[in-house]
N, C-alpha and C positions, 0 to 999 in steps of 0.2 A: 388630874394631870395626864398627858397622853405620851406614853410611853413608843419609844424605838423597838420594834422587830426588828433583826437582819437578817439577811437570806447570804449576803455574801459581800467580797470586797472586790473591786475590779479598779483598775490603773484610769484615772480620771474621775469627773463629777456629772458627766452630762447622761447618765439611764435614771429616765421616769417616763412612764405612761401607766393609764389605766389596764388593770386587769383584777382577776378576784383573787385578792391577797389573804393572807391569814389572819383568823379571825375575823372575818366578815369587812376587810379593809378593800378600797375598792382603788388603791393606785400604789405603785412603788416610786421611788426617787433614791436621791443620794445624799447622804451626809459625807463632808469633803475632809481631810486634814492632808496636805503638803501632795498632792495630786490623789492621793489613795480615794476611792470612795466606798462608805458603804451600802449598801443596795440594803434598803427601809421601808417598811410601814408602819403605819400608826396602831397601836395597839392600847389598851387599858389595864397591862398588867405587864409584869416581871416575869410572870410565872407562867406560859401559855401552857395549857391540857396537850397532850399531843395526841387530836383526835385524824382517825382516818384521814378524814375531806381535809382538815390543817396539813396534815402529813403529806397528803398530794396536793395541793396548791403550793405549799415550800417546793418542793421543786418542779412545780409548772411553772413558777416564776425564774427556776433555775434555768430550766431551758426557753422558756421563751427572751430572757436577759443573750442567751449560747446562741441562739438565730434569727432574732431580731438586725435588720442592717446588714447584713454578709458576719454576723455573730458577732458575739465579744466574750473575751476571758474575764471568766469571774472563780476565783478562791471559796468555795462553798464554805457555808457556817453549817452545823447540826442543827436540829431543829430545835429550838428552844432558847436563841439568845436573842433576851431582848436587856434596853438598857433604859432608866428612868431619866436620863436629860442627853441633851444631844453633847453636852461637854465631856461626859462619862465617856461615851462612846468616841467621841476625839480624843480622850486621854487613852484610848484603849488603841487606836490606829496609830495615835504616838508615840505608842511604846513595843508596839508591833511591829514597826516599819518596816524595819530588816526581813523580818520573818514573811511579811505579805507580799514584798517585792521580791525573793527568792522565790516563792510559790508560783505568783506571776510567770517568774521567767522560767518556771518547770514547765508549766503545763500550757503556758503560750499556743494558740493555734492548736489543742489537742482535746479529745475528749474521752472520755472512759465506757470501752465495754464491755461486758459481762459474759462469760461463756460457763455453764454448769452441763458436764455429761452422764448421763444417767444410765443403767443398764437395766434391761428389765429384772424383775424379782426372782431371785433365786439362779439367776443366769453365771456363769464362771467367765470373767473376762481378765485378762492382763492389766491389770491396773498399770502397769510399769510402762508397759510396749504403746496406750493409749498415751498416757502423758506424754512421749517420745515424740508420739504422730504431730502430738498438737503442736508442743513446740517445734517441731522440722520448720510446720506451716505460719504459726501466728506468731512467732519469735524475732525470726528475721522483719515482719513490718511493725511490731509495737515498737517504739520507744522504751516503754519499761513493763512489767507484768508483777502479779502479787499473787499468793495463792488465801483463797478466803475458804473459812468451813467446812468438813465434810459432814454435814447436820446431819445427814441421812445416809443407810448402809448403802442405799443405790446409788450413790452420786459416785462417780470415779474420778472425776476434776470440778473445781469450781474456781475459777481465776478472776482477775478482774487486770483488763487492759488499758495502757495508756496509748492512746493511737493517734496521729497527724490526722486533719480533718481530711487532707490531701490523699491519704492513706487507707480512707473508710471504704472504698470499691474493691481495691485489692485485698482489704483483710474480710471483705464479703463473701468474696469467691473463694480464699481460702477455706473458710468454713464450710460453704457449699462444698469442695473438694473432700471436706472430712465429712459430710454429710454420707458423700456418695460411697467414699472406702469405705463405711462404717454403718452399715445399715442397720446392724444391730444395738445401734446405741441411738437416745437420744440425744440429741446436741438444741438445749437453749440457750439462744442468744440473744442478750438484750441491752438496751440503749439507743443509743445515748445518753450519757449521765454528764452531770457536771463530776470533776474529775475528785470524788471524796478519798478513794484508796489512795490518792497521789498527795496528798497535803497534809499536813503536819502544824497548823497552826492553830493554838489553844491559847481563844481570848478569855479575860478572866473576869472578874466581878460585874455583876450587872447593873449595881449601882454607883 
């Protein structure tokens, strides 16, 4: 029996085309319930490994679904839901509706990016006075922000932003701005992502 992967949920039925999907699958499409669709491939198992190459192909198909067409919003899933019939998976968009179409209307036209500051080893910096800097600059253009992890004694922020696509020039130059006040620090930043920090929606059983 060939089982549904999902990558994500997006407001209509019509994304499919070929590309290298998980698990050696070679096209994604939509499974539909009451406009909602899920973004799918074919797989042969419930249970996919999460290896590397699967791990980046899940969300190459994230962003290329994001800029495909002038882009389109899609509600990311984690890696690892797949469902054994396509009725499962319509029972699961049916009883999620609310929650997929709130998500939808969060992150509409927005996408998520990633800022981690680092200071060199053993260096004494104001953690307080930095976080300050950031938000003066990246505050006012995010929509919303979240603070993620300090895994490591050198990081001094690690945030993750939700930004207007409209929006990605000017929150560019910001950080270039915080580049230039701030030599002594590194400033990573990365994405585009599909928008994970920003959604809240937990589908349930796989079969």
């Amino acid at each position: 029996m060939t089982n549904r992967y999902v990558y994500g949920v997006v407001d209509g039925d019509d994304v499919a085309f070929e590309t290298d999907a998980v698990a050696g699958a070679d096209r994604v499409y939509t499974i539909s319930h009451r406009r909602l669709g899920a973004v799918v491939s074919d797989i042969d198992t419930t249970d996919p490994e999460e290896t590397d190459e699967d791990a980046q192909r899940h969300d190459d198909v994230l962003r290329e679904i994001m800029t495909r067409d002038g882009g389109r919003t899609i509600v990311p899933m984690q890696f690892g839901m797949a469902f054994e019939s396509d009725r499962a998976l319509k029972n699961v968009l049916r009883g999620a509706r609310p929650a997929f179409r709130r998500a939808i209307r969060d992150i509409e036209g927005r996408v998520e990016l990633g800022l981690k500051v680092v200071r060199e080893a053993g260096a004494d910096v104001d953690a307080d006075a930095i976080e300050a800097a950031v938000a003066d600059e990246l505050e006012p253009i995010a929509a919303q922000s979240v603070p993620n992890d300090l895994f490591s004694d050198r990081l001094v922020l690690n945030r993750s932003y939700l930004v207007e696509r409209d929006e990605r020039e000017a929150f560019d130059t910001a950080i270039a701005r915080l580049e230039d006040e701030h030599d002594d620090l590194l400033f990573r930043y990365t994405g585009p992502f599909a928008p994970y920090s920003f959604v809240d929606v937990t589908i349930g059983a796989q079969r």
